[in-house]
N, CA, C and O atoms as a CHARMM CRD file, in Angstrom:
* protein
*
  292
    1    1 UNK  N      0.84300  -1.16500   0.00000 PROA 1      0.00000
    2    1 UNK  CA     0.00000   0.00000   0.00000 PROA 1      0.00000
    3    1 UNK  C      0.89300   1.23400   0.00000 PROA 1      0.00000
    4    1 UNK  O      2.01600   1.22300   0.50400 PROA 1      0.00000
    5    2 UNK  N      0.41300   2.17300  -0.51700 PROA 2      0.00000
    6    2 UNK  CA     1.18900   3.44200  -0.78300 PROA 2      0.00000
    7    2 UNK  C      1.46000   4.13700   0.58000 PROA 2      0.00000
    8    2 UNK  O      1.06300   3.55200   1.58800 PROA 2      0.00000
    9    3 UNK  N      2.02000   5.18100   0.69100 PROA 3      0.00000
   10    3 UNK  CA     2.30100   5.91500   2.11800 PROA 3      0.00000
   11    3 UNK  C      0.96100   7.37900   1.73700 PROA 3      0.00000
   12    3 UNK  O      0.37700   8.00400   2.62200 PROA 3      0.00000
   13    4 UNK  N      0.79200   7.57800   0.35600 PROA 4      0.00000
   14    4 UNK  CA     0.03300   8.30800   0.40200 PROA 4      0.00000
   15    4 UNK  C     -1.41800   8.42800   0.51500 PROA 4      0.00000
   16    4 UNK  O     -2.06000   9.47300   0.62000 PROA 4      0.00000
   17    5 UNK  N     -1.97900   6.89100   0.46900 PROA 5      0.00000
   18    5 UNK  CA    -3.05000   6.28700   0.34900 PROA 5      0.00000
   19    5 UNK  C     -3.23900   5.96200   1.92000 PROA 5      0.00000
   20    5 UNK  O     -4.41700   6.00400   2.27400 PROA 5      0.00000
   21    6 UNK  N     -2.17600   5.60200   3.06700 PROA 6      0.00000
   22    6 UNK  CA    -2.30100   5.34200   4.04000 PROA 6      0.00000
   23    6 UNK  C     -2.33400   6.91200   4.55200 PROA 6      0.00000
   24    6 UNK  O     -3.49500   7.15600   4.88000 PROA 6      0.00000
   25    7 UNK  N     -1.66700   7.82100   4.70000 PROA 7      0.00000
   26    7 UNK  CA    -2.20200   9.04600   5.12300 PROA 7      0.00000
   27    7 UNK  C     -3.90700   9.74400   4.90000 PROA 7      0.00000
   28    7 UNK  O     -4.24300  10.64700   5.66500 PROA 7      0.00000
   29    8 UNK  N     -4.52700   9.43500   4.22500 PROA 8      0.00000
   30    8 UNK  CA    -5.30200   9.50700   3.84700 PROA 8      0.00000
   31    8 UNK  C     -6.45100   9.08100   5.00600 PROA 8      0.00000
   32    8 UNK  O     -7.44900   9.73500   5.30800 PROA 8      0.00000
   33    9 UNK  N     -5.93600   7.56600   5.66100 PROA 9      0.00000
   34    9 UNK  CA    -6.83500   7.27000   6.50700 PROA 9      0.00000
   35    9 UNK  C     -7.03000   7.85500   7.49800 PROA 9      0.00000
   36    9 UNK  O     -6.26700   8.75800   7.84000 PROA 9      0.00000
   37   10 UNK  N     -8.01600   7.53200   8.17000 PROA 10     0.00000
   38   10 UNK  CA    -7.81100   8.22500   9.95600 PROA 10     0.00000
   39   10 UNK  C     -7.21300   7.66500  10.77300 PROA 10     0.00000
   40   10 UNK  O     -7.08200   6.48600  10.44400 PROA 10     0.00000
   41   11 UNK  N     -6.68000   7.92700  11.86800 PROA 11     0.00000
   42   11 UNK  CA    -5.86000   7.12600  12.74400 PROA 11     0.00000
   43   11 UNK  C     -6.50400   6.31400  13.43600 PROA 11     0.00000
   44   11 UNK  O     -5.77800   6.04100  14.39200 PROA 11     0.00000
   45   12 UNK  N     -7.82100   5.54900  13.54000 PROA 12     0.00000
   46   12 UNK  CA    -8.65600   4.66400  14.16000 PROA 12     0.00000
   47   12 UNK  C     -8.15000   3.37300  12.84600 PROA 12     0.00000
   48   12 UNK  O     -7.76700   2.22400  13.06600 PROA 12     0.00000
   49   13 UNK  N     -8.35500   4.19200  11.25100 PROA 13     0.00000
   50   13 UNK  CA    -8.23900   2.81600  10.62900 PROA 13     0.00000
   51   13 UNK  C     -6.86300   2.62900  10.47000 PROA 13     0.00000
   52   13 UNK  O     -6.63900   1.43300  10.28800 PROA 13     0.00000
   53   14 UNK  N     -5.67600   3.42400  10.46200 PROA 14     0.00000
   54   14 UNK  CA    -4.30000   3.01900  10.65800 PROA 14     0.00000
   55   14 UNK  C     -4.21800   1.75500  12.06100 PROA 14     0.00000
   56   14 UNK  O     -4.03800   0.54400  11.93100 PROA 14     0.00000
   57   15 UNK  N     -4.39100   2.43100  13.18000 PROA 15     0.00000
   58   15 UNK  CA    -4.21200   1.39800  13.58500 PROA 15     0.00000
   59   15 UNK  C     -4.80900  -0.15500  14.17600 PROA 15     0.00000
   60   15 UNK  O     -4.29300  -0.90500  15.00400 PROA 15     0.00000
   61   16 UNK  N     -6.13400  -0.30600  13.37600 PROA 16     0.00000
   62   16 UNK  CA    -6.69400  -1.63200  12.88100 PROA 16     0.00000
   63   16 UNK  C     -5.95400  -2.36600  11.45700 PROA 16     0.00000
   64   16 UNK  O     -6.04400  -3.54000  11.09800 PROA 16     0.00000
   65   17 UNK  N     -5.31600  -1.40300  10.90300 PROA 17     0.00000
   66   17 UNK  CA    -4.03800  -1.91300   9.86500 PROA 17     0.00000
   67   17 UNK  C     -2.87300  -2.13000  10.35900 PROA 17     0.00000
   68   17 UNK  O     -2.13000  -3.03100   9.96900 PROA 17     0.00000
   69   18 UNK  N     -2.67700  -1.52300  11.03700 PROA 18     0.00000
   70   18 UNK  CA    -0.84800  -2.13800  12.11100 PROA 18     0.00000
   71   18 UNK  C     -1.74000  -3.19700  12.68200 PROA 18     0.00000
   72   18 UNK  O     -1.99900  -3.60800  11.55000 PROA 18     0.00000
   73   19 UNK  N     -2.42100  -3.98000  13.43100 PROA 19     0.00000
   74   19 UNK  CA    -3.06900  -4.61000  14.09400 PROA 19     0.00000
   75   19 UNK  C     -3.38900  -6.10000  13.34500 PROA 19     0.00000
   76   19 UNK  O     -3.33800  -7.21400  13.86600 PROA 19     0.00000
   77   20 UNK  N     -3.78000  -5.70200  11.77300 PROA 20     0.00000
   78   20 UNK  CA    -3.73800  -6.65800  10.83000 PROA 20     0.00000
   79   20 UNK  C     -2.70500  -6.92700  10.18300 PROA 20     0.00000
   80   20 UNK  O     -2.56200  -8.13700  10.00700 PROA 20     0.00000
   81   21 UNK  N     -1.61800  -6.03900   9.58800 PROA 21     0.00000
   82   21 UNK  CA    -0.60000  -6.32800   9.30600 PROA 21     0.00000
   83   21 UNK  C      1.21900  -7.16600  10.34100 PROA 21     0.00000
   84   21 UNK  O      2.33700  -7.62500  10.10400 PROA 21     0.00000
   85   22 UNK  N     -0.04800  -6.72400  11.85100 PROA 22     0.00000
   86   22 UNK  CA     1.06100  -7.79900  12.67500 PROA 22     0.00000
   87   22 UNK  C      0.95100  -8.96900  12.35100 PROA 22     0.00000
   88   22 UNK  O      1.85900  -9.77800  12.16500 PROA 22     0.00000
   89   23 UNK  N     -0.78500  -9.20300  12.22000 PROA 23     0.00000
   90   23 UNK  CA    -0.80400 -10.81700  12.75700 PROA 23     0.00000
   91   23 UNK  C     -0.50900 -11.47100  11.44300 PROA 23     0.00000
   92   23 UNK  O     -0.09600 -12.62800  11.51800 PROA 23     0.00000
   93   24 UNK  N     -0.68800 -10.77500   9.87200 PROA 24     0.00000
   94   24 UNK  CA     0.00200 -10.88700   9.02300 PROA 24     0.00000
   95   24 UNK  C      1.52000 -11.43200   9.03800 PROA 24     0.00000
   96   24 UNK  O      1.71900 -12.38400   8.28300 PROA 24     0.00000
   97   25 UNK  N      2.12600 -11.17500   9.45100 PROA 25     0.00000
   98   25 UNK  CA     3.69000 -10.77600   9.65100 PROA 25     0.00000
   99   25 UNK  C      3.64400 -12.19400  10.26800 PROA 25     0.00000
  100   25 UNK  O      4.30600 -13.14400   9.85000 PROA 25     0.00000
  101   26 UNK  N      2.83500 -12.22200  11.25000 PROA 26     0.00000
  102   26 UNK  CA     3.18700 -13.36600  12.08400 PROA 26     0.00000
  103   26 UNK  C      2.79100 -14.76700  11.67900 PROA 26     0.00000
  104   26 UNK  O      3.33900 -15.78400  12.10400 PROA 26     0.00000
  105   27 UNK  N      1.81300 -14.73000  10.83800 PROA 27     0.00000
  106   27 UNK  CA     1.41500 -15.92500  10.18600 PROA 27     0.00000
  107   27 UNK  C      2.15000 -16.53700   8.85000 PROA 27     0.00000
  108   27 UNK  O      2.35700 -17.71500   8.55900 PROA 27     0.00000
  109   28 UNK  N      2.43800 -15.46400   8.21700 PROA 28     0.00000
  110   28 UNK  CA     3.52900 -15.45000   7.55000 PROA 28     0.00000
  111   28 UNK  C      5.05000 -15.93500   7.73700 PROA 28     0.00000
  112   28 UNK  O      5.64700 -16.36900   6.75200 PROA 28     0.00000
  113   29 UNK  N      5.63700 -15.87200   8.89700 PROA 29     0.00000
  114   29 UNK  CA     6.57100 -16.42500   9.47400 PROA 29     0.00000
  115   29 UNK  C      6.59700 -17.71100   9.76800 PROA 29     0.00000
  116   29 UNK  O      7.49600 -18.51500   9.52500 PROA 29     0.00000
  117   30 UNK  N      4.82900 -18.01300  10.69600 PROA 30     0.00000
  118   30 UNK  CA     4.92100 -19.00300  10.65400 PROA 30     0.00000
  119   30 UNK  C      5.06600 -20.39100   9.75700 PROA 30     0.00000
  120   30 UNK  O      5.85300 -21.32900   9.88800 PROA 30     0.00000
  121   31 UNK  N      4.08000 -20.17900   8.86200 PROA 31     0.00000
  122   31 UNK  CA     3.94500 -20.46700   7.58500 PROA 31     0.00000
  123   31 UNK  C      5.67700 -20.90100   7.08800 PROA 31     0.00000
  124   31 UNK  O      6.13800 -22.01900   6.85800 PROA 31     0.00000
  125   32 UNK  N      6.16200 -19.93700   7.05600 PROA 32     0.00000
  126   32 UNK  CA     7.58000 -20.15300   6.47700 PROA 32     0.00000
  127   32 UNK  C      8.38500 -21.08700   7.28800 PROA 32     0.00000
  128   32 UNK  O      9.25300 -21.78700   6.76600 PROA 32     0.00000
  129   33 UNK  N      8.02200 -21.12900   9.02800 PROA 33     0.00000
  130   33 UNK  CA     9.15500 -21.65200   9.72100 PROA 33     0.00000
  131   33 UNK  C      8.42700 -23.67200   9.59100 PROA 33     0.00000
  132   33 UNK  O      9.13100 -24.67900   9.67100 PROA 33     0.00000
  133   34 UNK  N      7.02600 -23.63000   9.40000 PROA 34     0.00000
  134   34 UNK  CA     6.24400 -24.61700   8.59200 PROA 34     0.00000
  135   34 UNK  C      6.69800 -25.17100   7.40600 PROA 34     0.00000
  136   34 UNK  O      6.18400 -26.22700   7.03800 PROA 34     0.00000
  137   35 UNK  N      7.66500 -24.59500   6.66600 PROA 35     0.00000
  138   35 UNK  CA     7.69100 -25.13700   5.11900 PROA 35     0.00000
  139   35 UNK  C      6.69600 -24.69000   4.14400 PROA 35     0.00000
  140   35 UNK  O      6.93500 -24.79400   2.94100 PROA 35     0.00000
  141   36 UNK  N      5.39100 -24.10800   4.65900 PROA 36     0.00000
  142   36 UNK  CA     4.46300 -23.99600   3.37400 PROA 36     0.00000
  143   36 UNK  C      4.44000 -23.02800   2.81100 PROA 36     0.00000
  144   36 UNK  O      3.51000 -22.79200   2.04000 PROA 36     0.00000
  145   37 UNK  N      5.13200 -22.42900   2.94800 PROA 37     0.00000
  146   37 UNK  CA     5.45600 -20.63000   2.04800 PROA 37     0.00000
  147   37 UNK  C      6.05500 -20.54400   1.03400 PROA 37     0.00000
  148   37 UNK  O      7.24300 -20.65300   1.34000 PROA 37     0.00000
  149   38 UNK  N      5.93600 -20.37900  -0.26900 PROA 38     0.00000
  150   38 UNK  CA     6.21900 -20.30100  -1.26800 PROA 38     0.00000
  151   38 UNK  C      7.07100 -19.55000  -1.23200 PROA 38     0.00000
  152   38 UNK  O      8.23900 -19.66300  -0.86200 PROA 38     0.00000
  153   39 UNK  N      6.32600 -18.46600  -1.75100 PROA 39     0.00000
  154   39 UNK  CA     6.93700 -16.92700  -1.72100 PROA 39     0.00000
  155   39 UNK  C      6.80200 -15.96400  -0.57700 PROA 39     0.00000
  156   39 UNK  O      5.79100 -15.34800  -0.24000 PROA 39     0.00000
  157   40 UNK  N      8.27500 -15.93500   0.08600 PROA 40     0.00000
  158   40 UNK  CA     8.78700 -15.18800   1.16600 PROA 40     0.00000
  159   40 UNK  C      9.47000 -13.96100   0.61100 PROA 40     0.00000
  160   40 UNK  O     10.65000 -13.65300   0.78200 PROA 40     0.00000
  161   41 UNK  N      8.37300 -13.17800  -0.21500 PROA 41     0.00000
  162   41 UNK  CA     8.66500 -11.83600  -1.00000 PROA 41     0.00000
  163   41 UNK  C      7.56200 -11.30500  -0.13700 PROA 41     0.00000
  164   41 UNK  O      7.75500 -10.13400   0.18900 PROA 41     0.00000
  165   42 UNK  N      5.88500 -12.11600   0.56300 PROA 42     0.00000
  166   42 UNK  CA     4.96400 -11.57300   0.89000 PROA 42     0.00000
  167   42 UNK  C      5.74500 -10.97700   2.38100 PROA 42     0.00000
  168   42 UNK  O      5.26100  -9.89600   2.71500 PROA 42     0.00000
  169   43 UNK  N      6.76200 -11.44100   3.24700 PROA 43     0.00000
  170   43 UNK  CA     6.92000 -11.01000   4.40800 PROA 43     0.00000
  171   43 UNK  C      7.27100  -9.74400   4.31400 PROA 43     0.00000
  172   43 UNK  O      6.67800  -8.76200   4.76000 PROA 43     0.00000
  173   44 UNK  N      8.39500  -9.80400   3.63300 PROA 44     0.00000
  174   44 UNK  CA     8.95100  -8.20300   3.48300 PROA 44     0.00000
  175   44 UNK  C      7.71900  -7.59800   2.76100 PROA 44     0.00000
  176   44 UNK  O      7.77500  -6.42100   3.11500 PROA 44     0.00000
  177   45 UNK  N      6.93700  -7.69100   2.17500 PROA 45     0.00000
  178   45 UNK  CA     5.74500  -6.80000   1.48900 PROA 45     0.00000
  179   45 UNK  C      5.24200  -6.32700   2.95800 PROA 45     0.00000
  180   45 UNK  O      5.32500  -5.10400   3.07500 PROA 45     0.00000
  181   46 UNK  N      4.74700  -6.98200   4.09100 PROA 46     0.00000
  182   46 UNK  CA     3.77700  -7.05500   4.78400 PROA 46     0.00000
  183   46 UNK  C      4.86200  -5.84900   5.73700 PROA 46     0.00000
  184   46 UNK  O      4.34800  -4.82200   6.18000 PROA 46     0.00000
  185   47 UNK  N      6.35700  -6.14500   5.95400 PROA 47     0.00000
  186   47 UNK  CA     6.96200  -5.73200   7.06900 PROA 47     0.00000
  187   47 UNK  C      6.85500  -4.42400   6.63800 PROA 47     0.00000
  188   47 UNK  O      6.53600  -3.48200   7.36400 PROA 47     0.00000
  189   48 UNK  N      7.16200  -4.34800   5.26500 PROA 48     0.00000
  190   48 UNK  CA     7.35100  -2.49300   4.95100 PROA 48     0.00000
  191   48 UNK  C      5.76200  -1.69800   5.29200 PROA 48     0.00000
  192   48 UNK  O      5.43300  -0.76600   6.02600 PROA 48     0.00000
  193   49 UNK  N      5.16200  -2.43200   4.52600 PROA 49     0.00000
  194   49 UNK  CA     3.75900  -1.87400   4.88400 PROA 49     0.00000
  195   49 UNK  C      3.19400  -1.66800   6.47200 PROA 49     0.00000
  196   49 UNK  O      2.24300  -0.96400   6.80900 PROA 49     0.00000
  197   50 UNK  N      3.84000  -2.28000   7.12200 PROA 50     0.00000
  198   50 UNK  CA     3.67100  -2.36000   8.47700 PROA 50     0.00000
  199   50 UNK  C      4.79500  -1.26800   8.95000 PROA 50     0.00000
  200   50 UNK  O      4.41700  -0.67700   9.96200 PROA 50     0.00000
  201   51 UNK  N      5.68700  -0.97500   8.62400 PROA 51     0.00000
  202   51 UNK  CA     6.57300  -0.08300   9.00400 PROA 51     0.00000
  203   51 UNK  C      5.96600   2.05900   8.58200 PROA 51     0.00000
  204   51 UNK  O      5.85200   3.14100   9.15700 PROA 51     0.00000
  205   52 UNK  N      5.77800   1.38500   7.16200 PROA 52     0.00000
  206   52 UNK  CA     5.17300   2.78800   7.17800 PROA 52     0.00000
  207   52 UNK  C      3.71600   3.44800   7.72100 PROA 52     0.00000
  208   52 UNK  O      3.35500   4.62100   7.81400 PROA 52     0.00000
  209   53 UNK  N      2.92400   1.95400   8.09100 PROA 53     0.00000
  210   53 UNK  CA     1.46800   2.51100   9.09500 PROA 53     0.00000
  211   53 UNK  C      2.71800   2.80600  10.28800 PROA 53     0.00000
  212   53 UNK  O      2.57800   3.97000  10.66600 PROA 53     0.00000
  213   54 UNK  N      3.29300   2.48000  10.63800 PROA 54     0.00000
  214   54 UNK  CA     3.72100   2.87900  12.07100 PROA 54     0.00000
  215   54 UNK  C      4.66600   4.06700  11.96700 PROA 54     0.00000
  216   54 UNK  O      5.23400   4.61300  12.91300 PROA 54     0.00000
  217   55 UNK  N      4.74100   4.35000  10.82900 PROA 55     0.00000
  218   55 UNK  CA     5.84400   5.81800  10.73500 PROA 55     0.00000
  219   55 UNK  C      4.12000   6.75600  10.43400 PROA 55     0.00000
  220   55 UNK  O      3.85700   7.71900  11.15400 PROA 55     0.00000
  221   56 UNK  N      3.75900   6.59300  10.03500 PROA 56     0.00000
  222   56 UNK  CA     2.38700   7.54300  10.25400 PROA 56     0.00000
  223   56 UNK  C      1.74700   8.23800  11.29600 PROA 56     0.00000
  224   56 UNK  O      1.56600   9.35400  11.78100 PROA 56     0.00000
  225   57 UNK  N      1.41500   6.68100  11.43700 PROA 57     0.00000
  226   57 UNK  CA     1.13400   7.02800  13.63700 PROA 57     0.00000
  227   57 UNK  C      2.15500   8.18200  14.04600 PROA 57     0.00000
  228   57 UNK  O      1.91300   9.29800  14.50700 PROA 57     0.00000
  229   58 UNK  N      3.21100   7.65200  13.77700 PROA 58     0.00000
  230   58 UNK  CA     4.00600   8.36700  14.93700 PROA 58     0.00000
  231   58 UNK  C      4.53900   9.54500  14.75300 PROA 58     0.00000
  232   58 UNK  O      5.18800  10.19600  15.57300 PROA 58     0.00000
  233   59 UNK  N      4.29100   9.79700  13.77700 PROA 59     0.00000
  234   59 UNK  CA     4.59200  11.33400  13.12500 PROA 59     0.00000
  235   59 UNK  C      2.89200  12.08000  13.33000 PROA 59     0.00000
  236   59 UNK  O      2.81900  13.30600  13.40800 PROA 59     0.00000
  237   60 UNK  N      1.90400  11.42200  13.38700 PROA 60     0.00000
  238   60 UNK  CA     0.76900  11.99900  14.03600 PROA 60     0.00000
  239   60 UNK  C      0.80500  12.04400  15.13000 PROA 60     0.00000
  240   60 UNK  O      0.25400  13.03900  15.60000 PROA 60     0.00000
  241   61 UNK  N      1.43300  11.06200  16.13600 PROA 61     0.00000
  242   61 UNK  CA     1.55000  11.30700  17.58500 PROA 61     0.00000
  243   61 UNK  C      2.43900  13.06300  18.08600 PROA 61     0.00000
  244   61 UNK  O      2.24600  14.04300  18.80400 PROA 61     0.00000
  245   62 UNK  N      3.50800  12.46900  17.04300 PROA 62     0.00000
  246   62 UNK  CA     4.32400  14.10000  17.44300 PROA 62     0.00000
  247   62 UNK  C      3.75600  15.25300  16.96800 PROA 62     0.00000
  248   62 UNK  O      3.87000  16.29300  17.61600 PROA 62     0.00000
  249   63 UNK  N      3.10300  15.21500  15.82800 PROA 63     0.00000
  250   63 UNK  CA     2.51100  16.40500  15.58700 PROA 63     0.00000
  251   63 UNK  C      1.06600  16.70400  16.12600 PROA 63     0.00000
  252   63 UNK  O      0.43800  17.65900  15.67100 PROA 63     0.00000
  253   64 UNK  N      0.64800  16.05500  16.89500 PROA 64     0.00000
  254   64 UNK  CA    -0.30000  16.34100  17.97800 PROA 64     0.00000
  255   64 UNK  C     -0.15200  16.66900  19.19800 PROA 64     0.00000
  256   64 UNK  O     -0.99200  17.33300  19.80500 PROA 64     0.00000
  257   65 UNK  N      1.27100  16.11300  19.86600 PROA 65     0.00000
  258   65 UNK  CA     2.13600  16.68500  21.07200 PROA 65     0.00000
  259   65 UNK  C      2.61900  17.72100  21.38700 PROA 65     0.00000
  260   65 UNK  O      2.82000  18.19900  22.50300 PROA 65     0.00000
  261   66 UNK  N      2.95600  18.35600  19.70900 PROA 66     0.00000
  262   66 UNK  CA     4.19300  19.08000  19.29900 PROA 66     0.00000
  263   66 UNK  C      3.64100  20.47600  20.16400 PROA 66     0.00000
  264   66 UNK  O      4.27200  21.16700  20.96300 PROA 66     0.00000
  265   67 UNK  N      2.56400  20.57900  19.80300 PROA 67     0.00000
  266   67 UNK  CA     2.01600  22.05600  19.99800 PROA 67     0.00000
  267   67 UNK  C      1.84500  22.61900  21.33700 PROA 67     0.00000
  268   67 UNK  O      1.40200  21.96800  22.28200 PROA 67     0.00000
  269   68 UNK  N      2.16200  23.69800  21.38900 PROA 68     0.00000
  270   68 UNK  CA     2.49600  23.81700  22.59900 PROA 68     0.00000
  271   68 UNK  C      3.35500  24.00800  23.83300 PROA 68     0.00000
  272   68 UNK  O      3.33400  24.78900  24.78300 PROA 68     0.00000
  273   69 UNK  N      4.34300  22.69200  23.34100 PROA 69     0.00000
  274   69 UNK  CA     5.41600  21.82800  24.32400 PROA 69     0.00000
  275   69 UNK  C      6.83000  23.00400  23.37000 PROA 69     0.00000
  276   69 UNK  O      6.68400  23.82100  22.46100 PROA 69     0.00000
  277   70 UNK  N      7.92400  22.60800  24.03500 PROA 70     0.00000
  278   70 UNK  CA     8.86800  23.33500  23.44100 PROA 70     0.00000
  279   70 UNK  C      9.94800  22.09200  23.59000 PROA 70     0.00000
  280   70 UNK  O      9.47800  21.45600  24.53400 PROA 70     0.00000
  281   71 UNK  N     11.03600  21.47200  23.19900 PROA 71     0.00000
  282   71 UNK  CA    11.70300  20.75900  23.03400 PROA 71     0.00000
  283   71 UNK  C     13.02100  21.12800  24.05300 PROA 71     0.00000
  284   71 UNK  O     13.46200  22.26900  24.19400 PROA 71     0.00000
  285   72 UNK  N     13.47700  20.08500  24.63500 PROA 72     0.00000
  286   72 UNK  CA    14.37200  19.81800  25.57400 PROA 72     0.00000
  287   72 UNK  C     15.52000  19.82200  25.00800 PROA 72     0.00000
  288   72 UNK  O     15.59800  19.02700  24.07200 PROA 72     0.00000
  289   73 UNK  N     16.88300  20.71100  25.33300 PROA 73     0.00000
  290   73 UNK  CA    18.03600  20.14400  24.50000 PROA 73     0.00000
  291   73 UNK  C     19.19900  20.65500  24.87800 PROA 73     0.00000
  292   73 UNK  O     20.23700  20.31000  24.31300 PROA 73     0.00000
């Protein structure tokens, strides 16, 4: 999924997509540590996609914090 298509969502359905794309990740592994996985191109598909819902979040977390607060340094 795109990063621009995932911004798009709201942060209720981002993170029911990190939520699905874990157990993704994880079934997927299993699967593989099983023998029945073909193509172990889908993990890394699933990990990136799972990486950039969570770079979303968290760049919405800070820019919802941000305001306000002044930075420590």
């Amino acid at each position: 999924m795109k990063a621009k298509e995932l911004r798009d969502q709201t942060t209720e359905e981002l993170t029911l997509k990190e939520r699905d794309l874990r157990q993704e990740v994880f079934n997927l592994k299993l699967q593989k540590a099983a023998g029945q996985l073909a193509n172990t191109a889908g993990i890394v598909k699933a990990k990136k996609d799972l990486a950039r819902v969570k770079t979303i979040l968290r760049s919405r977390e800070i820019a919802g914090g941000a305001k306000g607060t002044r930075a420590q340094g």
